[in-house]
C-alpha positions in Angstrom: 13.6 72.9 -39.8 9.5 73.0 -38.9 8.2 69.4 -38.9 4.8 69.0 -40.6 2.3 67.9 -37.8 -0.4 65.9 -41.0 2.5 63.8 -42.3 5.1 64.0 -39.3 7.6 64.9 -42.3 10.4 67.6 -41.7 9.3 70.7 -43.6 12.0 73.4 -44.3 10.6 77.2 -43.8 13.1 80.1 -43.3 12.8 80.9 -40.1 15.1 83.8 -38.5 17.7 82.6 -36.0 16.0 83.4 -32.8 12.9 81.6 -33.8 11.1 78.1 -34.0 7.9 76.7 -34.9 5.8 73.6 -35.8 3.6 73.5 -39.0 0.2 73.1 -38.8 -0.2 73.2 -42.5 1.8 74.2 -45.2 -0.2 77.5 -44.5 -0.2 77.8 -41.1 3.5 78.1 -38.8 2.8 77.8 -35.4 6.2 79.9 -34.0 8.0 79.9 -30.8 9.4 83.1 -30.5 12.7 84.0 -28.0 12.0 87.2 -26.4 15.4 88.4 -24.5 13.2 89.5 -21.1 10.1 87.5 -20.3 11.5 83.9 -22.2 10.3 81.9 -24.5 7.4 83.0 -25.8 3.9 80.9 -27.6 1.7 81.3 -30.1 -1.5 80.0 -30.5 -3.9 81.1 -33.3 -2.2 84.2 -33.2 -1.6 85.3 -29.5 1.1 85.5 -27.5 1.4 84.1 -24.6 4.0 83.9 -22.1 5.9 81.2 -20.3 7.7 82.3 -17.3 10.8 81.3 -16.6 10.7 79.3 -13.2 8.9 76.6 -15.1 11.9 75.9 -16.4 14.1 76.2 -13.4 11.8 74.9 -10.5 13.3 71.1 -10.9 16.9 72.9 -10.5 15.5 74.8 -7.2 14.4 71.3 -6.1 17.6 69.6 -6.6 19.1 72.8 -5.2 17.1 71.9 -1.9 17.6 68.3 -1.5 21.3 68.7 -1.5 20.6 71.1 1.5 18.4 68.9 3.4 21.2 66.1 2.4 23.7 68.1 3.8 22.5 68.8 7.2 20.9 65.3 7.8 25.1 64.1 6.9 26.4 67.0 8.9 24.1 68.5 11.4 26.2 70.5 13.6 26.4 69.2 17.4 25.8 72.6 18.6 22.5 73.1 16.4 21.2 69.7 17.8 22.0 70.7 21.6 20.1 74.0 21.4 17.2 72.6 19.7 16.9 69.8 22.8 18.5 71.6 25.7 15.1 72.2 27.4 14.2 68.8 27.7 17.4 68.3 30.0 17.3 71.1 32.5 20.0 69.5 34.8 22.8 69.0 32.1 25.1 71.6 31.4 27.5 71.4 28.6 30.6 73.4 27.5 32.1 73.7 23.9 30.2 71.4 21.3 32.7 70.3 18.3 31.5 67.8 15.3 28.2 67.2 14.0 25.7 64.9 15.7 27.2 61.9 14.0 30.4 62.0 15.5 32.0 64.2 18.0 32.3 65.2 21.6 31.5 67.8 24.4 33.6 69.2 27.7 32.5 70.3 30.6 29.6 68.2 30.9 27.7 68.5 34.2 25.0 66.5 35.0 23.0 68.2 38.4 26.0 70.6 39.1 28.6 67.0 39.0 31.0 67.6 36.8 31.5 64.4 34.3 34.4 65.9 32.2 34.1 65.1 28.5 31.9 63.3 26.1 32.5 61.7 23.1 30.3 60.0 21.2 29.6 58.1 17.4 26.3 57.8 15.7 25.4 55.1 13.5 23.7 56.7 9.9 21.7 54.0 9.8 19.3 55.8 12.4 18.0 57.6 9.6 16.8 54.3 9.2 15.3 53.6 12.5 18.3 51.9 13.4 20.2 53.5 15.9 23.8 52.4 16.9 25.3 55.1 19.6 29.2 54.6 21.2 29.6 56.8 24.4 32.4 57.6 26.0 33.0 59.7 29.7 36.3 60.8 30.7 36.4 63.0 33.5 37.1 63.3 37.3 34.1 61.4 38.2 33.5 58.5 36.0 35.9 57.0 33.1 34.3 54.5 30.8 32.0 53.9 27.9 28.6 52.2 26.3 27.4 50.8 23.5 23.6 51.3 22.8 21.4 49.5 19.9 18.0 49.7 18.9 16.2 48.4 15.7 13.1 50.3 16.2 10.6 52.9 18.0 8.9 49.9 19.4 12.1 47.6 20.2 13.9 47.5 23.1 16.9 49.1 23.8 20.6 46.8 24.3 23.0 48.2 26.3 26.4 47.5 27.2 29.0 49.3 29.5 32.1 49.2 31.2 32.9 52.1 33.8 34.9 53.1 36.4 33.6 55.3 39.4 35.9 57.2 41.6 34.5 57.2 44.7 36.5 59.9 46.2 35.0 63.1 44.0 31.0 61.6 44.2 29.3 63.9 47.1 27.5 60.9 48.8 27.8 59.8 52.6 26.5 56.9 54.2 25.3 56.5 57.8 24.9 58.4 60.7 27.0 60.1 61.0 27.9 60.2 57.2 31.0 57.6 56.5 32.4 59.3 53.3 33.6 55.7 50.4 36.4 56.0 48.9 38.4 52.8 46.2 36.8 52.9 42.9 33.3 50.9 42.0 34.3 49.1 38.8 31.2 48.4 36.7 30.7 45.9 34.2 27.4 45.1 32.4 28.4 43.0 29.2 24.3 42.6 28.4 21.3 44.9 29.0 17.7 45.2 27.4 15.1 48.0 27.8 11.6 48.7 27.4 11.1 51.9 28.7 13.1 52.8 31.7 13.2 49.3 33.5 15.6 46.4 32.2 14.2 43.6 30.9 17.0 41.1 30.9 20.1 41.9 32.8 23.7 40.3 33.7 26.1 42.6 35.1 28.7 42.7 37.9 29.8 45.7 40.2 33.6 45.0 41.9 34.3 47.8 44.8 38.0 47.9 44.6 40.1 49.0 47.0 36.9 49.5 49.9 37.4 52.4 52.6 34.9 53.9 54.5 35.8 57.3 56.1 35.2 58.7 59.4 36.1 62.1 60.8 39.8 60.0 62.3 40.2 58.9 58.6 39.1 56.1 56.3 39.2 52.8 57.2 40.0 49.8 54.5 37.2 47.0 54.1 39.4 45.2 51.3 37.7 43.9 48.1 33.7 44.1 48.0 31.8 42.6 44.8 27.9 42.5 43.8 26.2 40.2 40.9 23.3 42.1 39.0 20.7 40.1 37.5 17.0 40.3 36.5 14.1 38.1 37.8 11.2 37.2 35.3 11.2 40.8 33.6 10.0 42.7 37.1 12.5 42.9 39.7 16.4 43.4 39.6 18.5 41.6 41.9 21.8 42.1 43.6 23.4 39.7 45.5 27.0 40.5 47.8 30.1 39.0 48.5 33.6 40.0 49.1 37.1 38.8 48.1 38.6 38.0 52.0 39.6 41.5 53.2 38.8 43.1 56.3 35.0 42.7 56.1 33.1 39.7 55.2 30.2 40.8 53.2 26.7 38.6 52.6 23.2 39.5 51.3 21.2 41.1 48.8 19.2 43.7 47.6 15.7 43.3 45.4 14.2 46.4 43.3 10.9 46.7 41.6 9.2 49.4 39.8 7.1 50.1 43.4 9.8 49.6 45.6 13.1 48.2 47.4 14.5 46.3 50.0 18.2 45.5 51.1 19.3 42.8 53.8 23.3 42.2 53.9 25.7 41.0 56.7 28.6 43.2 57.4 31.0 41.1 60.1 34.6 42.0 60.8 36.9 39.1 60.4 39.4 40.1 62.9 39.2 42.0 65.6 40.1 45.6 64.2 38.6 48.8 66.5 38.8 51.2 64.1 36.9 49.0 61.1 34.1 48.0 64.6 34.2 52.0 65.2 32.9 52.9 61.8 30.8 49.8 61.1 28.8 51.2 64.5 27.7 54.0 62.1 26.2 52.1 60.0 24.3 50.0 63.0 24.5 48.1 65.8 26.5 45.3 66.3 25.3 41.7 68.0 27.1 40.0 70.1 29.7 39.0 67.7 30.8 42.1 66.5 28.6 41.8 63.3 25.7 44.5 61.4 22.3 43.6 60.3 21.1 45.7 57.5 17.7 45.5 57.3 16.0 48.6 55.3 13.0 48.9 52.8 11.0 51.8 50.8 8.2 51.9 48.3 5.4 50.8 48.9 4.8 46.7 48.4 8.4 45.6 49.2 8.2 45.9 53.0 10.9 44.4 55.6 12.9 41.6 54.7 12.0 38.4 56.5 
C-alpha cells in the first residue's frame, strides 16, 4: 500500500515484497528500497542514498550503557572503590575486600601499623542523593564497637553516634616517667555528635574506664572505676570533666581543648594508704603532703597553665 501524499488517501501500486514507497503523484513513487548489506536504502528524485545502520541502533547502544552505569552505581565492587582511594589514606592497610561499596566488610585492617581486625560496614543508596547514611562496625583485638554517621548534604554537618569498647591492654601507649603501661577497658559512649569540618560542634558523650590498672615494671596496680563527661562549650572548645566510682583512687578535674590548644588539671589522691598504688602515682608526679598528685600540663599555643 503507497499512500497518496495530495489527498493523504491509501493508493495501491504493486510493489515487490522487499520494497516501499510513498506517492508523490500518481506518476511519481517515491521507493524505499531494502538492500541486504548497507540497510535501508532512499530515494529522492532518483538517487540513492544511504542510511546507515547505527541510526537505527544508537538509542539501543544508549540503553545498553545506562544499564552499565546502573549496574556499577548498585554494585560497585569494594575492591574497585579501595584502589581508586587508597592514596589518600597512606596509613591504612587493608586485607581481603568482599561486597560492593554498599554493603560489606574488610579484614585485617591496620590503621598506622595497629591492627583494628575487621570492618563491616552499610551504605545508605540514598547518597546518590546527597544523603549519606553509613553503619560501621570494628571487631578486632584492639577496639570492638560501632557508629552511625548522617549527613544531608556537602554543606551540612555531619551526626555521629558511637558506642566502643577499647582494650587497653593491646594499645602501645605509656604514661609517665617512667612509662606506666593502662590496662581495664575504656568504654566509650557518645549517643550525639555534630561536625563541621573536623571539630564537633555539639557534643554529649561519656568515657567509663572500667576495671583501671596502671602498670609498673613490679606489675599493674588497680585504681578501681574512673569515668569522664564529654561535652562542648559554645561551638569552640570541648570539655572533659573527671570523677571516679569509689575505688582505690579518688579522681577530680578537667581537661579543656580548642582548635589552638589544650590544658589538663585533675587531682589524683589515694584513699587509703596503699604503697604500691603511692609508688606508681610518683610516676606520674610528685605528691604533697597528703599523699596526693597535681596534674597541671598545657600545649598549643593560647591555652597556657591552668590557674
Amino acid at each position: 500500500m503507497i499512500v497518496h501524499l495530495a489527498t493523504w488517501m491509501p493508493y495501491v501500486a504493486q510493489v515487490s515484497g522487499r520494497e516501499c514507497g510513498i506517492a508523490g503523484g500518481t506518476s511519481s513513487v517515491i521507493h524505499a528500497r531494502y538492500h541486504p548489506r548497507y540497510g535501508r536504502l532512499c530515494s529522492s528524485a532518483g538517487l540513492w542514498q544511504k542510511v546507515p545502520r547505527m541510526r537505527r541502533r544508537w538509542p539501543w547502544v544508549l540503553l545498553v550503557a545506562l544499564l552499565v552505569m546502573l549496574a556499577l552505581a548498585v554494585w560497585f565492587p569494594a575492591g574497585w572503590a579501595w584502589r581508586m582511594a587508597r592514596g589518600d589514606y597512606p596509613q591504612l592497610q587493608v586485607g581481603a575486600l568482599h561486597g560492593s561499596i554498599w554493603n560489606g566488610h574488610a579484614s585485617a585492617v591496620e590503621y598506622a601499623g595497629i591492627p583494628l581486625g575487621r570492618l563491616d560496614w552499610t551504605l545508605s543508596r540514598s547518597a546518590l542523593l546527597g544523603k549519606d547514611r553509613l553503619h560501621l562496625h570494628v571487631d578486632g583485638p584492639l577496639l570492638t564497637g560501632s557508629a552511625q554517621v548522617q549527613r544531608d548534604g556537602s554543606d551540612r554537618p555531619v551526626r555521629v553516634a558511637m558506642d566502643a569498647i577499647v582494650h587497653l591492654d593491646q594499645v602501645p601507649v605509656s604514661v609517665g616517667r617512667p612509662g606506666l603501661k593502662p590496662g581495664g577497658e575504656l568504654h566509650l559512649r557518645i549517643p550525639q555528635m555534630r561536625l563541621r569540618g573536623h571539630w564537633p560542634q555539639q557534643l554529649q558523650g561519656r568515657i567509663d574506664w572500667r576495671a583501671a590498672t596502671l602498670a609498673d615494671r613490679l606489675g599493674p596496680v588497680p585504681l578501681g572505676t574512673l569515668h569522664a563527661t564529654l561535652q562542648e562549650k559554645a561551638g569552640t572548645a570541648l570539655e572533659a570533666v573527671f570523677s571516679d566510682a569509689g575505688g582505690p583512687l579518688a579522681v577530680t578535674g578537667t581537661a579543656q581543648a580548642t582548635v589552638l590548644g589544650w590544658r589538663l588539671r585533675a587531682k589524683l589522691s589515694p584513699r587509703s594508704h596503699d604503697v604500691r598504688l603511692e609508688q606508681v602515682l610518683e610516676h606520674l608526679g610528685r605528691p604533697d603532703a597528703q599523699g596526693s598528685i597535681l596534674l597541671r600540663q598545657h600545649g598549643g599555643v593560647v591555652m597556657g597553665d591552668a590557674p
